[in-house]
Short mmCIF file of the C-alpha atoms (twelve columns), coordinates in Angstrom:
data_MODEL
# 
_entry.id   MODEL 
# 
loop_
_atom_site.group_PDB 
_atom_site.id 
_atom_site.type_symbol 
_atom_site.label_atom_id 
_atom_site.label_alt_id 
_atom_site.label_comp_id 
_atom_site.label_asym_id 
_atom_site.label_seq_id 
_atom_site.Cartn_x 
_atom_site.Cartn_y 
_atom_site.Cartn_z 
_atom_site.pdbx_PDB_model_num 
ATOM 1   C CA . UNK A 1   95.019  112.852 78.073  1 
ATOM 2   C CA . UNK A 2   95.920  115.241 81.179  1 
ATOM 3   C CA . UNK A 3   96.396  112.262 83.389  1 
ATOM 4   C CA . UNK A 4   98.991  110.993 81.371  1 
ATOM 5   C CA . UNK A 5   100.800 114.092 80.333  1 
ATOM 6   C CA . UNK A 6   101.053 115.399 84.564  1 
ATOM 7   C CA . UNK A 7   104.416 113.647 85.260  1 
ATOM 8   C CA . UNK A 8   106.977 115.624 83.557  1 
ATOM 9   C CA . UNK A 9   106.260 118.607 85.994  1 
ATOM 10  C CA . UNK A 10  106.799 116.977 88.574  1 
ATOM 11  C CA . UNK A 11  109.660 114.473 87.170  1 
ATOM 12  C CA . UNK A 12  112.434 115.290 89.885  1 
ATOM 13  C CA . UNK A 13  110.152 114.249 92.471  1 
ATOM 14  C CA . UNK A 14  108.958 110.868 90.914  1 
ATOM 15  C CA . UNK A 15  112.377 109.677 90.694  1 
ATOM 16  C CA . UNK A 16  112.997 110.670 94.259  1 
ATOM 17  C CA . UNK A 17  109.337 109.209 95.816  1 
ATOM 18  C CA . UNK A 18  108.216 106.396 93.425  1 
ATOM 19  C CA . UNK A 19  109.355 102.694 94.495  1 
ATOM 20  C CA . UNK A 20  111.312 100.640 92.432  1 
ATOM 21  C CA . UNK A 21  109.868 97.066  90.912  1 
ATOM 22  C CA . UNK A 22  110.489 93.405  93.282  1 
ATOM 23  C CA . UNK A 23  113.174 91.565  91.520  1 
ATOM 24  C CA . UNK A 24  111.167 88.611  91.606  1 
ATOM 25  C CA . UNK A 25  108.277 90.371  89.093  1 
ATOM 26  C CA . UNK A 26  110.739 91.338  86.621  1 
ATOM 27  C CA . UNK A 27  112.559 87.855  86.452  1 
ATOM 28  C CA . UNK A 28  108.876 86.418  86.023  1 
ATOM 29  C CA . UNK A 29  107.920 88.662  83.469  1 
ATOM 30  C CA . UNK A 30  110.796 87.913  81.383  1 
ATOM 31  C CA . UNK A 31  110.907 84.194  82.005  1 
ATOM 32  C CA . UNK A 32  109.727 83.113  78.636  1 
ATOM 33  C CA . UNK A 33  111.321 85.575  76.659  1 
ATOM 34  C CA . UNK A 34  114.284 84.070  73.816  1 
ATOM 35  C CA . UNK A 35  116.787 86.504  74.779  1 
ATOM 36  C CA . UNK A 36  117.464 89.714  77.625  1 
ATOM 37  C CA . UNK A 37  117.541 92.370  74.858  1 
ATOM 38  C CA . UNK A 38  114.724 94.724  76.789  1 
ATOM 39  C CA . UNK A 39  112.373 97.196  75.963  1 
ATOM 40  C CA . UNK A 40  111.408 100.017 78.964  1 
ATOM 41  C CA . UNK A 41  108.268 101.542 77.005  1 
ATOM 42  C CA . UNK A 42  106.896 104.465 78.856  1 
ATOM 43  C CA . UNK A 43  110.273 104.031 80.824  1 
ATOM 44  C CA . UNK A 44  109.743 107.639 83.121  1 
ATOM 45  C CA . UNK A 45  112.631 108.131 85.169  1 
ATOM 46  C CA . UNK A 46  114.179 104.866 85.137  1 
ATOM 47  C CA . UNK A 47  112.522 102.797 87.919  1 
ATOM 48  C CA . UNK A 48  111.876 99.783  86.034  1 
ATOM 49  C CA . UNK A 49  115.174 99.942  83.842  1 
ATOM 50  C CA . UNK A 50  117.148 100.039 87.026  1 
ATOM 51  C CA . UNK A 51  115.663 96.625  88.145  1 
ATOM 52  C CA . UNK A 52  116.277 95.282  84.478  1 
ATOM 53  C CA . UNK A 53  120.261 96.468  85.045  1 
ATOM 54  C CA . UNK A 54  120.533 94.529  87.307  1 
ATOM 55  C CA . UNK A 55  118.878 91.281  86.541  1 
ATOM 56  C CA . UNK A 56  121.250 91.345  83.666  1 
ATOM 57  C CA . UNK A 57  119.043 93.039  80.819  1 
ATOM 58  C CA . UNK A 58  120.415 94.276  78.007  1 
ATOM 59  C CA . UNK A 59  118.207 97.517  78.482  1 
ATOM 60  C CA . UNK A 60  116.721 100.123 75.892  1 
ATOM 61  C CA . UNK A 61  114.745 102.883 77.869  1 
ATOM 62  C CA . UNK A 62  112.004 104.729 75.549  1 
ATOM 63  C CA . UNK A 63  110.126 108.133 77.446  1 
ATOM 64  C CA . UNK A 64  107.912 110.572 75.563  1 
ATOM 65  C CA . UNK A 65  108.110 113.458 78.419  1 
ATOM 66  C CA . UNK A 66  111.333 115.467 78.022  1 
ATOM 67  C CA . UNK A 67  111.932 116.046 81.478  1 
ATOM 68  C CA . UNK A 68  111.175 112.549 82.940  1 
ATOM 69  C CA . UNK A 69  113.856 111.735 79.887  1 
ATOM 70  C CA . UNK A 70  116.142 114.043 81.311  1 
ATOM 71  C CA . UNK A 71  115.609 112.121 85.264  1 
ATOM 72  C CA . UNK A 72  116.162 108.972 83.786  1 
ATOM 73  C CA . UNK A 73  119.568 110.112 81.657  1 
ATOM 74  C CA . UNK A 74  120.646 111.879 85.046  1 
ATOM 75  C CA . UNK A 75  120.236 108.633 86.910  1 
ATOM 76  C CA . UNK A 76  121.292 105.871 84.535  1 
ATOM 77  C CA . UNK A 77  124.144 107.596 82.121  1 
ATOM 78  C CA . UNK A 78  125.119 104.206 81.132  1 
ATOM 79  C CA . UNK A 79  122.141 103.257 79.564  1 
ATOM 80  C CA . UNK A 80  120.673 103.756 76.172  1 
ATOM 81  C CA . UNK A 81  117.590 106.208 76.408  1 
ATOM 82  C CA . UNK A 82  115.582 107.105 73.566  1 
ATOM 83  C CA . UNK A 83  112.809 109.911 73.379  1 
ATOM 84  C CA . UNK A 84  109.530 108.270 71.544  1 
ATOM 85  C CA . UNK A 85  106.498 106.834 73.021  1 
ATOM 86  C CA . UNK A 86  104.537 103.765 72.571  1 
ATOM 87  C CA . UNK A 87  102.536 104.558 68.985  1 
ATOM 88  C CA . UNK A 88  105.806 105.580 67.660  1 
ATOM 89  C CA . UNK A 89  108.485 102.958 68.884  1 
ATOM 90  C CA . UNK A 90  112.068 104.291 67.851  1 
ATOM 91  C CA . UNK A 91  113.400 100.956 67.212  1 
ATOM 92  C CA . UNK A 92  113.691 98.403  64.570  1 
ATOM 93  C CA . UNK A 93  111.910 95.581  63.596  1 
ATOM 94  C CA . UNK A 94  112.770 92.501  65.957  1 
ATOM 95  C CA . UNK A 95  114.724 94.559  67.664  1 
ATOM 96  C CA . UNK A 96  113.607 93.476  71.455  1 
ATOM 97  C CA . UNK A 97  113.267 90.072  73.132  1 
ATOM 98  C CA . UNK A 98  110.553 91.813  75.593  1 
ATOM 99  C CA . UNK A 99  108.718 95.034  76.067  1 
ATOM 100 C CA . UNK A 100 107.867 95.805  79.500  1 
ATOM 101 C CA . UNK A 101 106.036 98.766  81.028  1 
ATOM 102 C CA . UNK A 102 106.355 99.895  84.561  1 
ATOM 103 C CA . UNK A 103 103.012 101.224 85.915  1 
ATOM 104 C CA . UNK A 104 102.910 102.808 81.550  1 
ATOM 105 C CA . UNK A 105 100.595 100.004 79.582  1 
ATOM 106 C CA . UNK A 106 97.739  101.587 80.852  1 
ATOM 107 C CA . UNK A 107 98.436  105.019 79.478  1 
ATOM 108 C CA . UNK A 108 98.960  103.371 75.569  1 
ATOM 109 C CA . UNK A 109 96.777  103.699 72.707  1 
ATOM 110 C CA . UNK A 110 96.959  100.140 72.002  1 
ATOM 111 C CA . UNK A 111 95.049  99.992  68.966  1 
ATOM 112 C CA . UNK A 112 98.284  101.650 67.497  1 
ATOM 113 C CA . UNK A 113 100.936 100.692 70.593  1 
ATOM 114 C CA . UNK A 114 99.480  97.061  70.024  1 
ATOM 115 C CA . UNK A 115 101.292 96.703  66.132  1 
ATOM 116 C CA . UNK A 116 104.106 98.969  67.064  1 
ATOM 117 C CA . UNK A 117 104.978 96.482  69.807  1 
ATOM 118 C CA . UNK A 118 104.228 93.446  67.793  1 
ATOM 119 C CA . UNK A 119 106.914 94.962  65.386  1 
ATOM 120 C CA . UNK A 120 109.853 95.372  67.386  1 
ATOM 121 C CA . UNK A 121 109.570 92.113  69.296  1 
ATOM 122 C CA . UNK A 122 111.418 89.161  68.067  1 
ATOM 123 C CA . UNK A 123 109.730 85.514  68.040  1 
ATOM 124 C CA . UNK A 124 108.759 84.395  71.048  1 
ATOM 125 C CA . UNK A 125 109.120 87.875  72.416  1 
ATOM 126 C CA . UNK A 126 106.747 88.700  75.228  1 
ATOM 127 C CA . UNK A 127 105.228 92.217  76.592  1 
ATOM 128 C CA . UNK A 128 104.486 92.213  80.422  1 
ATOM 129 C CA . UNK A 129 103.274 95.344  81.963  1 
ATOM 130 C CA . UNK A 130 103.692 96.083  85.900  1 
ATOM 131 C CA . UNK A 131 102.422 97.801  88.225  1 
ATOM 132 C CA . UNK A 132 103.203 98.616  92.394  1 
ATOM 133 C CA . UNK A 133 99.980  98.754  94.216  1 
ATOM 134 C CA . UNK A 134 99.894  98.973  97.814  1 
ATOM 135 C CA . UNK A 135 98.604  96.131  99.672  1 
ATOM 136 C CA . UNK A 136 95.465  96.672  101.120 1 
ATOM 137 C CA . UNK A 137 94.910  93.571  102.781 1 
ATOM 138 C CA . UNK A 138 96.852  95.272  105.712 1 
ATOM 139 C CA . UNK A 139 94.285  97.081  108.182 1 
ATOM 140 C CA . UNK A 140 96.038  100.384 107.735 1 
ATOM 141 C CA . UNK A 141 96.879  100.731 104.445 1 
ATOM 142 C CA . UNK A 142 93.321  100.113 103.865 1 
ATOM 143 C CA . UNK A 143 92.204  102.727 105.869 1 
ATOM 144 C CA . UNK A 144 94.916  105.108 104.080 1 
ATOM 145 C CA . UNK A 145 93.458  103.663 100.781 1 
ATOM 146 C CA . UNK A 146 89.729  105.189 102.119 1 
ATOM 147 C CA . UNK A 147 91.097  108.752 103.080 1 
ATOM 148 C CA . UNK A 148 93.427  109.019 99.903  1 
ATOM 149 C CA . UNK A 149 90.182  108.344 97.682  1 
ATOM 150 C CA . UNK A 150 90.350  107.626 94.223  1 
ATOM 151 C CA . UNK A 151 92.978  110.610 93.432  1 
ATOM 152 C CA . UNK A 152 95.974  109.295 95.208  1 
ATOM 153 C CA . UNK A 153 94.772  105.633 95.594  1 
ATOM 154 C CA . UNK A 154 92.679  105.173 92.298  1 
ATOM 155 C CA . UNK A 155 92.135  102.279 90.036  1 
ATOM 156 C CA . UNK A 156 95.147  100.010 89.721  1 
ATOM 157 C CA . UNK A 157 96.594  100.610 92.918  1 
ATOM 158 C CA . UNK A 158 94.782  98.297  95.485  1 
ATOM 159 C CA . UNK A 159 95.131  94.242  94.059  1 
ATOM 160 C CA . UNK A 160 91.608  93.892  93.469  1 
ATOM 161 C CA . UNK A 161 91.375  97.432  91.134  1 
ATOM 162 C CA . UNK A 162 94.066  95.709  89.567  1 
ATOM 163 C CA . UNK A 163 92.868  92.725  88.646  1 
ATOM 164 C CA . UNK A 164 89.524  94.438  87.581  1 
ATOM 165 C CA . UNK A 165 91.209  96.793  85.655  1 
ATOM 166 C CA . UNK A 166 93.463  95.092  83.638  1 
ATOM 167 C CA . UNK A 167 90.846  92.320  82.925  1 
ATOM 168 C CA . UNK A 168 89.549  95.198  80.516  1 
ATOM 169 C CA . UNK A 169 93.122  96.226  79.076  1 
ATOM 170 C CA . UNK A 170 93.328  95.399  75.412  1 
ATOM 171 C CA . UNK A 171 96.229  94.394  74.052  1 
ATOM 172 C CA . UNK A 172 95.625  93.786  70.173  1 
ATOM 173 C CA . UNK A 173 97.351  91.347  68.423  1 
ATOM 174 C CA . UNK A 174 98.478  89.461  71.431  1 
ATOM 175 C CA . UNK A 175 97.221  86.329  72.647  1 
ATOM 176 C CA . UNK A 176 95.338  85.424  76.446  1 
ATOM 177 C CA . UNK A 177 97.621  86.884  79.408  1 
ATOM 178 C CA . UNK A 178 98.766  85.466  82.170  1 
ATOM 179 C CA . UNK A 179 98.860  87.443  85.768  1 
ATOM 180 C CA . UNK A 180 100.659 87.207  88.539  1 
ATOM 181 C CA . UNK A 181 101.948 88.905  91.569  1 
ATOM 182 C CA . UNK A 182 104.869 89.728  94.049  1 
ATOM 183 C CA . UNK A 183 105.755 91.010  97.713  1 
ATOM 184 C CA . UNK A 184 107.359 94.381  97.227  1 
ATOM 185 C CA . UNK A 185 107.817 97.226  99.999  1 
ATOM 186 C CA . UNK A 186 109.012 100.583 100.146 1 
ATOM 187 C CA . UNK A 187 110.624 102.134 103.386 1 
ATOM 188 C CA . UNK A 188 108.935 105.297 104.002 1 
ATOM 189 C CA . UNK A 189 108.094 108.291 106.730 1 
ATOM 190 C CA . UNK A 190 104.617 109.807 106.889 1 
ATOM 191 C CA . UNK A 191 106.379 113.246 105.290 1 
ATOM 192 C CA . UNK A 192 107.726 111.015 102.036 1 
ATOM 193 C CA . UNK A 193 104.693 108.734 101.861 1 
ATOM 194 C CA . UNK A 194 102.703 111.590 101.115 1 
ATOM 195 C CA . UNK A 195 105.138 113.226 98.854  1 
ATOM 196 C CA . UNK A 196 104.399 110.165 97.079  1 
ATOM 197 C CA . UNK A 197 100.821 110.186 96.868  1 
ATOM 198 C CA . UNK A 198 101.609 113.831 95.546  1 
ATOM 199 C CA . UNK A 199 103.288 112.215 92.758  1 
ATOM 200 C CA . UNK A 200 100.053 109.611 91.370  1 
ATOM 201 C CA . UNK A 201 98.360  111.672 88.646  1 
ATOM 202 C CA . UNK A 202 95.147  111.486 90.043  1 
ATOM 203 C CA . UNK A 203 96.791  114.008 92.740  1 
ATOM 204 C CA . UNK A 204 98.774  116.071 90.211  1 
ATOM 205 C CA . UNK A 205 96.115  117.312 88.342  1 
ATOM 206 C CA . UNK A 206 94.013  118.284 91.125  1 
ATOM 207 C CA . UNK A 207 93.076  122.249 91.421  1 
ATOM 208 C CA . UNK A 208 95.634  123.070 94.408  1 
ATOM 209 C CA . UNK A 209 93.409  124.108 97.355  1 
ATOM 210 C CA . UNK A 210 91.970  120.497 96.981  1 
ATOM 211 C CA . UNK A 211 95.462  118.653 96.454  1 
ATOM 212 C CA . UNK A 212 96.436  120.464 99.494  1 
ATOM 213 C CA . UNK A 213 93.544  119.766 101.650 1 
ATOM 214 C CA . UNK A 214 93.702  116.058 100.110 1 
ATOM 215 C CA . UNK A 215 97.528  115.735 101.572 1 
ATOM 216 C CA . UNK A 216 96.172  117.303 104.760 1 
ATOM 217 C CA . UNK A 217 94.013  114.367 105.513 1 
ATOM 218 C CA . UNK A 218 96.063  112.043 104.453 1 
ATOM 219 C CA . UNK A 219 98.889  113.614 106.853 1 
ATOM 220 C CA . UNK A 220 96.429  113.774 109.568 1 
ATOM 221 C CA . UNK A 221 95.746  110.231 109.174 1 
ATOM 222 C CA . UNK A 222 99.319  108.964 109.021 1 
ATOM 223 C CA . UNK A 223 99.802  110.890 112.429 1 
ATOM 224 C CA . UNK A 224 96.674  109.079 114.038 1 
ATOM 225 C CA . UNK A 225 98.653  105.363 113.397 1 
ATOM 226 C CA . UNK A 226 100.898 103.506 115.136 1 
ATOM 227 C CA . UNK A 227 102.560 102.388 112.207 1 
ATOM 228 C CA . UNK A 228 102.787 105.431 110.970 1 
ATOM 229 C CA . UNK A 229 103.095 107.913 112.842 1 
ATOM 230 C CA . UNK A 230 106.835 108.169 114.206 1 
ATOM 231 C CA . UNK A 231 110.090 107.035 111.958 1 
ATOM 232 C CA . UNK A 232 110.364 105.099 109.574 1 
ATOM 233 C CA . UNK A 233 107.988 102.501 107.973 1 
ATOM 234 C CA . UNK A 234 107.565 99.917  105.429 1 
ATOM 235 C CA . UNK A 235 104.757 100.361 103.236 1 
ATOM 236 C CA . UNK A 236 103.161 97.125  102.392 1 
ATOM 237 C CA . UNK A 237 103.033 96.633  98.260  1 
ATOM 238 C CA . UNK A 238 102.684 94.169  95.754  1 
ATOM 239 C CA . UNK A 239 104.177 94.493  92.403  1 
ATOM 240 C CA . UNK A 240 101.420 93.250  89.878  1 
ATOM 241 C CA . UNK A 241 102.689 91.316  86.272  1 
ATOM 242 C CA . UNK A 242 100.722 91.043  83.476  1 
ATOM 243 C CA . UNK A 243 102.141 89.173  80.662  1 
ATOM 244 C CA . UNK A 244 101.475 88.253  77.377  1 
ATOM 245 C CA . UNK A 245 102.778 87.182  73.346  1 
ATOM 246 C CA . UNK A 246 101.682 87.649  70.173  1 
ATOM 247 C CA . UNK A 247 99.798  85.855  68.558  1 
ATOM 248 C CA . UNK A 248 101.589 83.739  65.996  1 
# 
């Protein structure tokens, strides 16, 4: 899919731009796992393993795109990072206490991700993916939601896309999910706020008269707010959990 193959290109600036995970989300997501050996499936540039660090995780990062593999190596020498993707997990069996996925799960085949997954966890193991979707429940980031349509704010990445969207996730093999979610934030200027729009894939694989004229507005609109439009800024965001075990 060319949504899910658009973030190598632009790999130095996702690591710069995207927001790391609440603290709070990754503890809950790994609260009923046996053990802290971790999975990052789909890890990107490191966002999520950073947050696993340091909640104590014995972390294994796993990327498919070279140069988001290269980001994440850059940023976190100390850990171990593995090229392979989701169908073809480059672990062994029982290997991994949890699997989680930071804004990834979506992106899996899970009719084949689904057994892969169930192979390397260990009894009791859980997979929890998460996601950072900006709160619009706050006036302006719901107006910012509106002008960035569906390319730069698409499905997943207001709290009620969420929930509708991962109602429909599949996860074979894996029993009924629990959801929950988080206060996160990310301090921001109207320049980096949109450079992280530009980021979403929605926006990357737009022709680039209309990814231009897309940042334009969204620019323009960030300069028309108070809360927006001199200095810096704290972009209101939630960081959404869903979790889940196999079925035994």
């Amino acid at each position: 899919m060319e949504l899910s193959r658009s973030f190598g290109a632009a790999a130095t600036a996702y690591a710069v731009h995207r927001p790391d995970y609440a603290r709070a989300a990754v503890e809950w997501a790994l609260a009923s796992a046996p053990g802290r050996r971790v999975l990052d499936l789909g890890a990107g540039t490191g966002k999520l393993a950073a947050v696993l660090a340091a909640v104590g995780a014995e972390v294994t990062a796993v990327e498919p795109d070279p140069a988001m593999l290269a980001e994440l190596r850059r940023a976190l020498p100390e850990l171990r990072a593995l090229p392979g993707s989701a169908e073809a997990i480059p672990l062994p069996d029982g290997s991994a206490d949890a699997v989680l996925a930071g804004n990834a799960l979506h992106w899996f085949d899970m009719d084949i991700a689904g057994p892969e997954t169930t192979r390397v966890l260990a009894p009791g193991g859980v997979l929890a993916g998460l996601w950072n979707v900006v709160d619009d429940r706050v006036d302006w980031v719901a107006g910012l939601a509106k002008v960035s349509g569906g390319a730069a704010i698409g499905p997943r990445d207001t709290p009620d896309s969420w929930r509708a969207e991962t109602a429909r996730l599949r996860l074979p093999g894996f029993g009924a999910s629990e959801q929950a979610a988080f206060p996160h934030g990310q301090r921001r200027t109207a320049d980096s706020l949109v450079a992280t729009l530009a980021t979403r894939a929605g926006t990357l694989v737009m022709p680039p008269e209309e990814r231009e004229a897309l940042l334009g507005r969204i620019r323009a609109y960030l300069a028309s707010r108070p809360e927006t439009a001199d200095g810096e800024f704290t972009l209101p965001m939630l960081t959404c959990v869903l979790r889940s075990s196999p079925v035994t």
